[in-house]
NUDOFI-685826 format. One record per residue (C-alpha): residue number from 1; residue in three letters; y, x, z. Coordinates in pm, 1 decimal. Example, Ala and Ser with C-alpha at 12.3 -4.5 7.8 and 13.67 -1.06 7.14 Angstrom:
BEGIN
   num   residu         yy         xx         zz
     1      ALA     -450.0     1230.0      780.0
     2      SER     -106.0     1367.0      714.0
//
This chain:
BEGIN
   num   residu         yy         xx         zz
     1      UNK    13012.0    13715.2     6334.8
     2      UNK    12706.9    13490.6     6345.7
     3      UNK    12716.3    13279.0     6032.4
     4      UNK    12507.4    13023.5     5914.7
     5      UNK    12352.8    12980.2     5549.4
     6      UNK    12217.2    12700.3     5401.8
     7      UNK    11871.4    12698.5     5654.4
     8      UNK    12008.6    12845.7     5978.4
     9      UNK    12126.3    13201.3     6034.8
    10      UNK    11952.9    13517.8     5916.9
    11      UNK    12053.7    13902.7     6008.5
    12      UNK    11908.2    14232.4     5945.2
    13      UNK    11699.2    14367.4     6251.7
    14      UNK    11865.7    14595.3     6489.7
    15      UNK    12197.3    14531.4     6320.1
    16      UNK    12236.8    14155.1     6303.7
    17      UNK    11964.6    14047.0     6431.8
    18      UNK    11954.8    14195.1     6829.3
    19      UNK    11809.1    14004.6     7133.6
    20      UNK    12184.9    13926.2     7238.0
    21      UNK    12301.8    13751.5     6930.3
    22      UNK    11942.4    13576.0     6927.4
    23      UNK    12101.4    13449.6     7263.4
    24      UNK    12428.3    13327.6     7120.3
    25      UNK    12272.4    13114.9     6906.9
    26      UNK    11994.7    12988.1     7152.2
    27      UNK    12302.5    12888.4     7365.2
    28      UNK    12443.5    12718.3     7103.3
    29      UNK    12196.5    12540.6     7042.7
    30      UNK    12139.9    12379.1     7401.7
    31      UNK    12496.6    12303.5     7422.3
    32      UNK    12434.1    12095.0     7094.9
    33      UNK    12077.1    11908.8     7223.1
    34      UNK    12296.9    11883.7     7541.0
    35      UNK    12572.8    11682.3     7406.0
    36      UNK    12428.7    11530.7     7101.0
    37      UNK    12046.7    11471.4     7191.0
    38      UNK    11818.5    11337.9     7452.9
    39      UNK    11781.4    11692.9     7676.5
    40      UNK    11485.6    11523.1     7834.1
    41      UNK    11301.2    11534.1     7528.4
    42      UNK    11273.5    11922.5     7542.7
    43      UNK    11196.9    12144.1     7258.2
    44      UNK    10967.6    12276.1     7047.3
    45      UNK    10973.0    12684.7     7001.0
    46      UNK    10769.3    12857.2     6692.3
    47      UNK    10768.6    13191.0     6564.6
    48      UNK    10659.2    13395.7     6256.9
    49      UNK    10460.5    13767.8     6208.9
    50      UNK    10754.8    13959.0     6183.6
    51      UNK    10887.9    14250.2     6413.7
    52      UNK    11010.3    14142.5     6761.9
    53      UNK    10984.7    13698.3     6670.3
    54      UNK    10712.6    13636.4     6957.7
    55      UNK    10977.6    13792.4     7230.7
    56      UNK    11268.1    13630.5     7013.4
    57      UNK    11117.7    13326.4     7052.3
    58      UNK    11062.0    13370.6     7428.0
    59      UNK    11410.5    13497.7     7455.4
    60      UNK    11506.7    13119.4     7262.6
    61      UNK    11295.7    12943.2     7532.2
    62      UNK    11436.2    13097.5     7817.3
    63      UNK    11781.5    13012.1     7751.4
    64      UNK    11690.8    12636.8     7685.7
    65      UNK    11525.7    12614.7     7966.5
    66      UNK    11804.7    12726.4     8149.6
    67      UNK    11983.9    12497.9     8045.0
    68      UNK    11759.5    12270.8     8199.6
    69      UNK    11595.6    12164.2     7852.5
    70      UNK    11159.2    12184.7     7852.6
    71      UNK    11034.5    12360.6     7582.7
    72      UNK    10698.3    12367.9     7398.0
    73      UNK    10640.5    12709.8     7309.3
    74      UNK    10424.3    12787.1     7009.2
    75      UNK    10105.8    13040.6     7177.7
    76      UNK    10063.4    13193.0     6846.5
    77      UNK    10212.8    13274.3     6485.4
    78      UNK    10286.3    12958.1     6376.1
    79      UNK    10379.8    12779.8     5969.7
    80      UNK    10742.7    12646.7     6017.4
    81      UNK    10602.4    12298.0     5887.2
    82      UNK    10372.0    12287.2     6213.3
    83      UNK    10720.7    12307.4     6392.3
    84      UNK    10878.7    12041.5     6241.4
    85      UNK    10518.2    11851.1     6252.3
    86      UNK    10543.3    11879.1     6617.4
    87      UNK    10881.7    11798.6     6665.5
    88      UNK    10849.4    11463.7     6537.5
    89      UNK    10501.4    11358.3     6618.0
    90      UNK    10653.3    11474.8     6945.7
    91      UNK    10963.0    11317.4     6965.4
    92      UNK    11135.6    11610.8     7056.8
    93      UNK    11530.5    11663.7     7027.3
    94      UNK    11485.8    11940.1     6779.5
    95      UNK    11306.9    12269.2     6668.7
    96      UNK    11353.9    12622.9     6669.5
    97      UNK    11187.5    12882.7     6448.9
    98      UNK    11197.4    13242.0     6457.6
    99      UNK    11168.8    13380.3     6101.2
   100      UNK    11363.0    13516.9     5820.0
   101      UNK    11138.2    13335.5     5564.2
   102      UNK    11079.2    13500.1     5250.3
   103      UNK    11360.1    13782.3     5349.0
   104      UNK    11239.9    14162.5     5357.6
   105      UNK    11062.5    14272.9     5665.9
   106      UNK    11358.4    14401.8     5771.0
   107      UNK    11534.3    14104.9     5822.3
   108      UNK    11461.0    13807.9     6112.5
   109      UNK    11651.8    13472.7     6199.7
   110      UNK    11667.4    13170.3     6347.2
   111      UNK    11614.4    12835.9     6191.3
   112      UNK    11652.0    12485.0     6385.1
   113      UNK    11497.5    12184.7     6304.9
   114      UNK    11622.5    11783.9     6339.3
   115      UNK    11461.3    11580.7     6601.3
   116      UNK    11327.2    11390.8     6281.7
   117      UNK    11102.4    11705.7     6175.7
   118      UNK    11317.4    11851.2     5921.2
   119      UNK    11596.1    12058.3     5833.2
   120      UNK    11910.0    12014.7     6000.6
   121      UNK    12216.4    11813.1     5791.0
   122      UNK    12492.5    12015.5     5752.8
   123      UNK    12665.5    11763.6     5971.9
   124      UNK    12437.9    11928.7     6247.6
   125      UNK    12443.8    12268.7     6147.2
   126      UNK    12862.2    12283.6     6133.8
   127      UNK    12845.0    12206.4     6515.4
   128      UNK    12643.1    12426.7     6606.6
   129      UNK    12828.5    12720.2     6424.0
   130      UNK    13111.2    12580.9     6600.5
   131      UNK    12937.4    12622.1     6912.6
   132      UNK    12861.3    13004.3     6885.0
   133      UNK    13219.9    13062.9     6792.0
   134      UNK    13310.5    12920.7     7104.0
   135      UNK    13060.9    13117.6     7310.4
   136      UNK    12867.9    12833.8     7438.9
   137      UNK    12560.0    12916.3     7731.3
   138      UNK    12542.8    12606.3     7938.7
   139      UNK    12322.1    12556.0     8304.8
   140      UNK    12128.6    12346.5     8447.5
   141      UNK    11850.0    12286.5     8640.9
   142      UNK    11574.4    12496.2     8536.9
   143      UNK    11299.7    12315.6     8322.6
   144      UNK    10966.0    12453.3     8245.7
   145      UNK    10835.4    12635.1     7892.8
   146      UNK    10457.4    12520.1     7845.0
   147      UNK    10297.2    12739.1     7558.6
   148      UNK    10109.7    12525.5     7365.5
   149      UNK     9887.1    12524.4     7035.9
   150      UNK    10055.3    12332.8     6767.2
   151      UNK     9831.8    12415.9     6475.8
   152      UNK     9536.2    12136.7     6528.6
   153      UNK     9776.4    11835.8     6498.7
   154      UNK     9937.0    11987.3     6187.6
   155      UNK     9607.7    12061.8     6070.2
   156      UNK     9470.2    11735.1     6124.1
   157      UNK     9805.3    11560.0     5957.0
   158      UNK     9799.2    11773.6     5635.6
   159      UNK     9482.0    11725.3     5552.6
   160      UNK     9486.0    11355.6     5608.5
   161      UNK     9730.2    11360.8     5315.7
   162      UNK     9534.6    11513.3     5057.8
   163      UNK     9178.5    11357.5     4970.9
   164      UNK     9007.9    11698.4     5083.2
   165      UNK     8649.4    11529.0     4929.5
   166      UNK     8763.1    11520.1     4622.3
   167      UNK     8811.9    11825.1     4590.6
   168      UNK     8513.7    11939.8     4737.2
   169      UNK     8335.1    11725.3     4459.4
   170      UNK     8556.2    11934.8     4153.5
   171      UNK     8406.2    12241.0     4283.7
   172      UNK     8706.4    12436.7     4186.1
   173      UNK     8765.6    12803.9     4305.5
   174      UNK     9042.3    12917.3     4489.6
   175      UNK     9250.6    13229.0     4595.6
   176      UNK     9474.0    13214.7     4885.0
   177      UNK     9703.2    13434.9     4956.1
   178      UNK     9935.8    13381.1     5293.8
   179      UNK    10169.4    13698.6     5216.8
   180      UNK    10082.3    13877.7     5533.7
   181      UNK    10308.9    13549.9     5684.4
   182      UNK    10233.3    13249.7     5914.9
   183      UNK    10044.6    13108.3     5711.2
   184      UNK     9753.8    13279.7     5764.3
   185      UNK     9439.6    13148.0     5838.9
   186      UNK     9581.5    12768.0     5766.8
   187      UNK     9473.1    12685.1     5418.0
   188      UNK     9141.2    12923.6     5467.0
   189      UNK     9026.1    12704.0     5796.8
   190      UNK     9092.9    12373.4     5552.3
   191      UNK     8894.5    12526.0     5295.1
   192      UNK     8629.6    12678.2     5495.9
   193      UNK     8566.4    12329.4     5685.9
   194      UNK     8570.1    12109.7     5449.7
   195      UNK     8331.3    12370.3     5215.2
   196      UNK     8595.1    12428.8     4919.3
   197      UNK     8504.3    12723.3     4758.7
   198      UNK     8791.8    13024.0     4772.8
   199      UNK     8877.1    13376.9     4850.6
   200      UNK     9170.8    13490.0     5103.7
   201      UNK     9412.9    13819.4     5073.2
   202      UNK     9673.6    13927.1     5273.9
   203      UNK     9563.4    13691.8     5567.7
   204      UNK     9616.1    14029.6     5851.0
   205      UNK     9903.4    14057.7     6054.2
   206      UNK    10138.2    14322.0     5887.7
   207      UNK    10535.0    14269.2     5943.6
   208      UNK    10605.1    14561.0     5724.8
   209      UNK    10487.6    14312.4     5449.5
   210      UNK    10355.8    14645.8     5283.8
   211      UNK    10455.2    14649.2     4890.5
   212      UNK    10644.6    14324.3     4908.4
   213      UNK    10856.9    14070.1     5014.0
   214      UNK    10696.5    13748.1     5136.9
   215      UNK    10823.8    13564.2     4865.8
   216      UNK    10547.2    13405.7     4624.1
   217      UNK    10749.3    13452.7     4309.2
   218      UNK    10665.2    13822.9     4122.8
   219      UNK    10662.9    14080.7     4133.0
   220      UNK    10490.1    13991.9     4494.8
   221      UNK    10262.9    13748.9     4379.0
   222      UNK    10064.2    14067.2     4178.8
   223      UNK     9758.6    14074.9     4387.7
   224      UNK     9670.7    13690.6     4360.3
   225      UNK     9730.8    13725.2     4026.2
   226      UNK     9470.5    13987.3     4019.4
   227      UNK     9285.7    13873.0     4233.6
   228      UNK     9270.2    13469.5     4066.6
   229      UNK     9108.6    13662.0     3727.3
   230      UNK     8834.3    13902.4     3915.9
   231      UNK     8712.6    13609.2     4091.2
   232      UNK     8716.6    13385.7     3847.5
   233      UNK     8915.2    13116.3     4033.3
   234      UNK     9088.1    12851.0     3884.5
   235      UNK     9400.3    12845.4     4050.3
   236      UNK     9600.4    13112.0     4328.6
   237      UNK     9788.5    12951.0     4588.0
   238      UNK    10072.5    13148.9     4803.4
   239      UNK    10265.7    13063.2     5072.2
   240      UNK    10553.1    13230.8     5168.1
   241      UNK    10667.6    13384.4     5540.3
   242      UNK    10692.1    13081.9     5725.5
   243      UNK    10418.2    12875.2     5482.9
   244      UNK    10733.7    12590.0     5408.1
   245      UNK    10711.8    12737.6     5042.3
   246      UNK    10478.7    12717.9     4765.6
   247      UNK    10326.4    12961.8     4488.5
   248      UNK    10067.9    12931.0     4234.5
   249      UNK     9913.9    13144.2     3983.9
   250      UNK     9710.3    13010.6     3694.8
   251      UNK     9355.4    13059.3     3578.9
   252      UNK     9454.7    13329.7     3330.1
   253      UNK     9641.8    13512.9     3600.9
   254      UNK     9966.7    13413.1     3442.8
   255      UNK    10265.2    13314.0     3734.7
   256      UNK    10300.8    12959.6     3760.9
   257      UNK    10694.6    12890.0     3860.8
   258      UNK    10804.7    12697.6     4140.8
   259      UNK    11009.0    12474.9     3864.9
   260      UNK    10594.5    12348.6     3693.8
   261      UNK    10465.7    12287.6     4023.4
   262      UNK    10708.2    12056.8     4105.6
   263      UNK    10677.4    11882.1     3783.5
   264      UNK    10275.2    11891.7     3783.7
   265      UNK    10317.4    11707.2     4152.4
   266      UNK    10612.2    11475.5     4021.7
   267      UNK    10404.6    11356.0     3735.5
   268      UNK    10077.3    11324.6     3931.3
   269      UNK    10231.1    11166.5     4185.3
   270      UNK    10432.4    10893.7     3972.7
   271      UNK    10149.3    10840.3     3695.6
   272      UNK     9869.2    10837.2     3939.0
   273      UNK     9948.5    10747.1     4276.4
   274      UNK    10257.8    10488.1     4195.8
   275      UNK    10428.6    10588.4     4549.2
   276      UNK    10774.9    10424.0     4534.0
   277      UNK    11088.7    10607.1     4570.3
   278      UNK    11354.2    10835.3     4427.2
   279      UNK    11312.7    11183.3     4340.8
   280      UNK    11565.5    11443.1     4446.1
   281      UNK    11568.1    11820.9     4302.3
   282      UNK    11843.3    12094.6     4367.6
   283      UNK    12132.2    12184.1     4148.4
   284      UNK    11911.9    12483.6     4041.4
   285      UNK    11563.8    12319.2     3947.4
   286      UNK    11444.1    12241.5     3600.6
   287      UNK    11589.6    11933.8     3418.2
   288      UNK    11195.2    11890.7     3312.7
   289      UNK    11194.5    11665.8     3586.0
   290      UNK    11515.0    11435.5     3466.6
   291      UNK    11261.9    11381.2     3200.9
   292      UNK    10940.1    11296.0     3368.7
   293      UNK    11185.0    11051.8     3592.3
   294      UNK    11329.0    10900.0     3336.4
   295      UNK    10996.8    10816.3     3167.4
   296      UNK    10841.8    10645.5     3498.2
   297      UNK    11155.9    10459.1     3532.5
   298      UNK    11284.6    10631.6     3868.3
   299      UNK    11629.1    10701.8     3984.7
   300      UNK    11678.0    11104.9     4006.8
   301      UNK    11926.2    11264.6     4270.1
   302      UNK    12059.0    11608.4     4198.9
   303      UNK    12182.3    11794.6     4544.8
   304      UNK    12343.4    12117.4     4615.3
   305      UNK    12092.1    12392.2     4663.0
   306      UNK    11920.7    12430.2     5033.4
   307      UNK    11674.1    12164.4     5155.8
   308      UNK    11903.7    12014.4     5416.0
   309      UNK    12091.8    11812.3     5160.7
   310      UNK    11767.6    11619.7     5075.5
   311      UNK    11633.5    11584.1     5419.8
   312      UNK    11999.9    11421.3     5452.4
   313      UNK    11880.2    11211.0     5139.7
   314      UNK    11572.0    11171.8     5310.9
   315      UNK    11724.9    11021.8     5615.0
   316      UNK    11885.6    10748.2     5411.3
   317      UNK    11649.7    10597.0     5136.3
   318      UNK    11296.7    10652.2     5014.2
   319      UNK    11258.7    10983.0     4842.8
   320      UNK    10900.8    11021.0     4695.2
   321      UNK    10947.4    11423.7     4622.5
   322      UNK    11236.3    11609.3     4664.6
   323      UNK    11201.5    11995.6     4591.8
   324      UNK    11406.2    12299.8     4539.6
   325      UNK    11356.4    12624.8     4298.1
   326      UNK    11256.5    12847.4     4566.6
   327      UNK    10927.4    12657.6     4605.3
   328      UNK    11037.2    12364.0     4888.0
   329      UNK    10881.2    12086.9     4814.0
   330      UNK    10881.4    11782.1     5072.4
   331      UNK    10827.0    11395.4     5066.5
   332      UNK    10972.4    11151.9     5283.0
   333      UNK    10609.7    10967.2     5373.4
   334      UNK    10524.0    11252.7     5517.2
   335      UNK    10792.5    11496.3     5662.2
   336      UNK    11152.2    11564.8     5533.1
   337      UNK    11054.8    11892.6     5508.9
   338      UNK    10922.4    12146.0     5250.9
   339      UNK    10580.4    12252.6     5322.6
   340      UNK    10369.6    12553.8     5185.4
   341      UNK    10027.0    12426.7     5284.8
   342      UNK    10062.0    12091.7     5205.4
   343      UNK    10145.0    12101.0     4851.7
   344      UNK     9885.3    12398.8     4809.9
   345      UNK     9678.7    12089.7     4929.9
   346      UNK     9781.8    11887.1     4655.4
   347      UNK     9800.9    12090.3     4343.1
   348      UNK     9402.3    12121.0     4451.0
   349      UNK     9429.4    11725.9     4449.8
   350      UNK     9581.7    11721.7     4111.6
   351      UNK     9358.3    11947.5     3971.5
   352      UNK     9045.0    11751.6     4169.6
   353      UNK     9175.6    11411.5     3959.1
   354      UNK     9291.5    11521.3     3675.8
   355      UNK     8925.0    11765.4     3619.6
   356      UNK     9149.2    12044.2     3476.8
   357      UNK     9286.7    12406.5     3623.3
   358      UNK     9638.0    12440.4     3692.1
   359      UNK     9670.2    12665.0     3358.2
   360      UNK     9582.6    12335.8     3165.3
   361      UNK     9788.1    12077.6     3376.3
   362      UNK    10119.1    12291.7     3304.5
   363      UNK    10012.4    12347.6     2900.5
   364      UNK    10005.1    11949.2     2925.0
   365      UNK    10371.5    11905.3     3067.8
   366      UNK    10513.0    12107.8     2802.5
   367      UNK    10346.2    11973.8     2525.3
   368      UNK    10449.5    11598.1     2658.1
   369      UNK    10805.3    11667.0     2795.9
   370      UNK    10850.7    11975.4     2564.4
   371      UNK    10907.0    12397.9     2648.0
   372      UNK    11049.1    12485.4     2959.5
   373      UNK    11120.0    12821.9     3059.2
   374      UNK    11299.2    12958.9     3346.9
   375      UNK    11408.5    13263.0     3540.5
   376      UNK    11577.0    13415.6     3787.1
   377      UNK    11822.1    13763.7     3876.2
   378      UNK    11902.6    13864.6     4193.8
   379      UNK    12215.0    14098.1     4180.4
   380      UNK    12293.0    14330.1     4502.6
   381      UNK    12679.5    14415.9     4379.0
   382      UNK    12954.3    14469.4     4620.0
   383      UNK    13173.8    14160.3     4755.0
   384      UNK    13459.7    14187.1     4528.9
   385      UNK    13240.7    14175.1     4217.5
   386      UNK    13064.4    13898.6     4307.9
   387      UNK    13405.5    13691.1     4383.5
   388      UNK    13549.8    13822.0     4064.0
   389      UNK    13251.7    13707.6     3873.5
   390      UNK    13276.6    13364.2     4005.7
   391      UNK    13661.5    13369.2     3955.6
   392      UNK    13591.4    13430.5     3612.7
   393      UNK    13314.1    13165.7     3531.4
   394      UNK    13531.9    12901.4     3693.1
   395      UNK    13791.9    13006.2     3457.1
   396      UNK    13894.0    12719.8     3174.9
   397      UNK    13960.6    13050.1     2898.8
   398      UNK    13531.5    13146.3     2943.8
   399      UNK    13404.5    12924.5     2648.9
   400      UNK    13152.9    13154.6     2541.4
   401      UNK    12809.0    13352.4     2715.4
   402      UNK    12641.0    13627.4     2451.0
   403      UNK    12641.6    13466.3     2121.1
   404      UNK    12640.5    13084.8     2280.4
   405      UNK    12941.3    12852.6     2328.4
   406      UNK    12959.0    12698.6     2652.4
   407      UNK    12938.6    12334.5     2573.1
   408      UNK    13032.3    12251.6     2941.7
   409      UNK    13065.7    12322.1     3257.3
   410      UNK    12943.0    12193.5     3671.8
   411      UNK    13023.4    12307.6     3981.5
   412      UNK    12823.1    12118.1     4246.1
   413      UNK    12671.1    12478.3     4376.4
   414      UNK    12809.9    12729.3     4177.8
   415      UNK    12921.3    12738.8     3831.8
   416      UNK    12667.8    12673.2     3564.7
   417      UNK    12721.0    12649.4     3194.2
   418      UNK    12500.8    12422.1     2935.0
   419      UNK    12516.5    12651.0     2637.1
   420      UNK    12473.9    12575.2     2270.4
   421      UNK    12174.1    12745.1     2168.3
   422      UNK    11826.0    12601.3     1963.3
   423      UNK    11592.7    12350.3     2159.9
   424      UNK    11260.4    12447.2     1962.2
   425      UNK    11233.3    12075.8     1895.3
   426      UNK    11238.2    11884.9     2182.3
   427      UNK    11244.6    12162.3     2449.3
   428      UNK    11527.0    12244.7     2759.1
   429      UNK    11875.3    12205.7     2692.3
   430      UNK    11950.9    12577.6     2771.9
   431      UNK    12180.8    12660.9     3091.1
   432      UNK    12289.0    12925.3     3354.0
   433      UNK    12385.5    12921.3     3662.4
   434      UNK    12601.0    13132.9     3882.4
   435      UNK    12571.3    13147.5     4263.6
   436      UNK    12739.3    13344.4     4505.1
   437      UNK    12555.4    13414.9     4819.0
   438      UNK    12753.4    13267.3     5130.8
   439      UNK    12565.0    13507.0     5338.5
   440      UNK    12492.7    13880.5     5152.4
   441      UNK    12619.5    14072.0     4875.5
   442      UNK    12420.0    13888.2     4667.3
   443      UNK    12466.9    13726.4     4323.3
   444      UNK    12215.0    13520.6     4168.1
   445      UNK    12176.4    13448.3     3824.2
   446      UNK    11944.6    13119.5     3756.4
   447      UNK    11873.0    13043.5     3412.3
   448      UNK    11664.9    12749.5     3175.3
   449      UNK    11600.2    12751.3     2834.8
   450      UNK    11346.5    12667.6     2514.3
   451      UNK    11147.1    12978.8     2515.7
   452      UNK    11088.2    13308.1     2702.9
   453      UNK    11263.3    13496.8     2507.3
   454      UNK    11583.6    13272.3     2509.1
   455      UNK    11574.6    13272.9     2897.1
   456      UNK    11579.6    13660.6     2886.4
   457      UNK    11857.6    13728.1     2635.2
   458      UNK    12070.4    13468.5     2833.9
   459      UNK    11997.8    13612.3     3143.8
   460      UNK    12091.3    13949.0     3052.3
   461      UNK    12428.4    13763.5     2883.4
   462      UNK    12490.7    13661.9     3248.5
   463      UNK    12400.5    13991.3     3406.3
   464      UNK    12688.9    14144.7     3197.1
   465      UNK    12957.6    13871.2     3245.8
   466      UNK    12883.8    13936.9     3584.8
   467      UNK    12955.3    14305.6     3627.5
   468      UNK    13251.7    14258.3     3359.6
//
C-alpha cells in the first residue's frame, strides 16, 4: 500500500521503495496533470544524491511522457527548491522530486510539487492517493524529456533576494555544511562569487550519508559544530537532503534550533524590512513567535504540521513567513515553499545588518521576548503503543504529566498539553506535544518550556506516559 504523508510518499529502499511502485505513483500522477492541469505545460523532474534517485527520476519521466506529458528533466543532483523554482518561473503543471529528505539513507520517495512552485494542498495530494489506489497509467502520444540545468535560474533568483553586498561588506565567516545532500555546491558557488568568506564540509557525493542522517538538527549537525569553532566562523549553516530545510550553529559551536531561526528571521524581517503580511507557523513551532507577532501588530496563523497547509495559506492571502519546526521556512514574495539555501542566505543578511553573529542575535530574542527552550524525541515503538499512547492523552481522566497539571488541552495535530509549571519570569508557557506518525512506527514527543532543564524533565515525563 502506497500511502502518502504529509509531503508526498516515502518507503524504505528495496522494500517500499522499488522501481515498480516508483511507477504507480508516476502514473498517478499523469492521470492527475491529465485531468486537473494543462498536460501541455509538461513537467519538471529533479532528483537528490541518494541510492538509485537519478534512474528513479528517469523512470518518473518516462511514464509522463508516455502519457504524452513533456518533461524537463533535472541533468544533475538538484535542491528541491530549484524544482519548485522552475516549476513556476516555468509555468509548468507541477513538479516531481525524487528524495526522501532528511530520512536515513536507506529510505527514498517521491515528492510532487503545485504548478504554483510549492507543496501540493492536501486537496491535491488526496487525488492523487486516490489515483494509485485505483491503478491509474494513462497513454498518449509520446512527448519528449529534455534534460536540462535548473540550478542557474534558482541561483540567480535566490540571490536576488538577499543583499549578497552586504554581506560581503560584514566580512563574516562562514561554515557550510550541505549534509552529503543536494545541496551541495549551492551556497559555496554564492559565497565563492560574490567573495564571502567560508569553509564547506560534507559537499561529496555519499548516499550512505556516513555517520548521519541528513537532518541538520544533532546529533548530525556535530561536525559544523566543530568545525564553526576551529575556524573561527561566526555562524554554521546546514541544509538538509533536498536543501528545502535550514540549520545553524552558533559562534560558540552551540546548536541553534530551527524554532530561533525562525524567530531571528521573523523579527528581522518585521522590525527591519516592514514587508506586509501574516505570519503562519505549525502546530509544533515555538509560541516565541505569537510574541514577536503580537508586538509588530501582525495577525499569526497556527496550521497543522507539514508545509502544505501554509502553501494552502499561501495561496489565499499574503503570508510574510510561514515556517515549520523541522527547519521549513518559506515566504509568499518569493516561493510558497521552504527553502534551505535561501534562508541560509538571510540569516547572513541578518547578521550583515544587524553587525552581530548569530550567537548574539538569538541571546537578544530571549532577553526581549524572554527564555525559550525546546526539544524533541523521536520514539521507534510498535503500532499498538503508539495508538494506545494517543488513546490515552486524548483521554478527559489525564489531568496530570510528571509533577505538572495539565491546564489544557489541543488537538489540531496531535494532542498537546499546556502544563502548569514556573515561567522564570516572563519565559514560555511550558507544553508537550504528542504526534503519531501517519506513516512509521514512530512517536514523536515535541516539547517547550522556560529552561533546559524544564524541557528535559518534561520530555522524559512524556517518554514514560508514552510507553505506560
Amino acid at each position: 500500500m502506497i500511502k502518502f504523508g504529509t509531503d508526498g510518499w516515502r518507503g524504505v529502499i528495496a522494500d517500499d521503495f522499488t522501481f515498480d511502485n516508483v511507477r504507480r505513483v508516476a502514473g498517478a500522477i499523469a492521470s492527475y496533470v491529465r485531468s486537473h492541469e494543462d498536460p501541455r505545460h509538461g513537467v519538471i523532474v529533479g532528483y537528490d544524491t541518494r541510492f538509485a534517485s537519478p534512474r528513479a527520476a528517469r523512470i518518473v519521466s518516462e511514464v509522463l511522457a508516455a502519457a504524452g506529458i513533456p518533461v524537463k528533466l533535472a541533468n544533475d543532483y538538484t535542491p528541491t527548491p530549484a524544482i519548485s523554482f522552475a516549476v513556476k518561473n516555468l509555468g509548468a503543471a507541477g513538479g516531481v522530486v525524487i528524495t526522501s529528505s532528511h530520512n536515513p539513507f536507506n529510505w527514498n520517495g517521491v515528492k510532487f510539487k503545485a504548478k504554483f512552485g510549492g507543496s501540493a494542498p492536501p486537496a491535491i495530494m488526496k487525488v492523487i492517493e486516490e489515483e494509485v489506489r485505483a491503478g491509474a497509467m494513462p497513454s498518449g502520444p509520446p512527448a519528449a524529456i529534455e534534460e536540462v540545468d535548473l540550478k542557474p535560474a534558482y541561483i540567480a533568483a535566490v540571490c536576488r533576494f538577499a543583499d549578497l553586498e552586504l554581506i560581503r561588506k560584514a566580512n563574516f565567516k562562514f561554515a557550510v555544511d550541505a549534509m552529503h545532500g543536494s545541496g551541495r555546491g549551492v551556497l559555496t558557488k554564492i559565497f565563492t562569487d560574490h567573495g564571502i568568506r567560508h569553509v564547506a564540509i560534507r559537499q561529496e557525493l555519499n548516499p550512505l550519508f556516513p555517520g548521519i542522517n541528513p537532518e541538520p538538527i544533532q546529533p548530525h549537525v556535530a561536525m559544523l559544530q566543530e568545525v564553526t569553532v576551529r575556524e573561527g566562523c561566526h555562524a554554521g549553516l546546514a541544509t538538509d537532503g533536498d536543501a528545502d530545510r535550514i540549520g545553524a550553529v552558533a559562534e560558540d559551536g552551540s546548536f541553534v534550533d530551527s524554532h530561533k531561526i525562525f524567530s531571528v528571521l521573523l523579527q528581522w524581517i518585521l522590525k527591519r524590512k516592514q514587508w506586509p503580511g501574516e505570519v503562519v507557523r505549525a502546530f509544533n513551532t515555538t509560541r516565541m513567535l505569537d510574541r514577536i507577532a503580537a508586538k509588530h501588530g501582525r495577525k499569526l496563523n497556527e496550521t497543522a504540521i507539514g508545509f502544505k497547509y501554509m502553501a494552502d495559506l499561501m495561496m489565499e492571502r499574503e503570508i510574510v513567513i510561514g515556517g515549520e519546526e523541522s527547519g521549513g521556512i518559506g515566504y509568499s514574495r518569493f516561493l510558497p515553499e521552504r527553502d534551505g539555501t535561501l534562508n541560509a542566505l538571510l540569516l547572513a543578511n541578518v547578521m550583515a545588518e544587524e553587525g552581530k553573529a548569530l550567537g548574539q542575535l538569538v541571546a537578544d530574542l530571549q532577553r526581549e521576548y524572554g527564555p525559550h527552550y525546546y526539544g524533541r524525541r523521536d520514539l521507534h515503538i510498535p503500532e499498538d503503543v503508539k495508538q494506545a499512547a494517543i488513546q490515552r492523552a486524548r483521554a478527559v481522566s489525564t489531568k496530570r504529566l510528571g509533577r505538572y497539571s495539565v491546564l489544557k488541552k489541543e488537538d489540531l495535530d496531535g494532542i498537546k498539553f499546556f502544563l502548569d509549571t514556573p515561567t522564570n519570569g516572563n519565559g514560555a508557557e511550558a507544553w508537550i506535544l504528542f504526534r503519531a506518525s501517519g506513516t512509521e512506527p514512530l512517536l514523536r514527543v515535541y516539547a517547550e518550556a522556560a529552561s533546559p532543564e524544564l524541557v528535559e524533565e518534561i520530555l522524559a515525563s512524556g517518554e514514560r506516559f508514552v510507553m505506560g
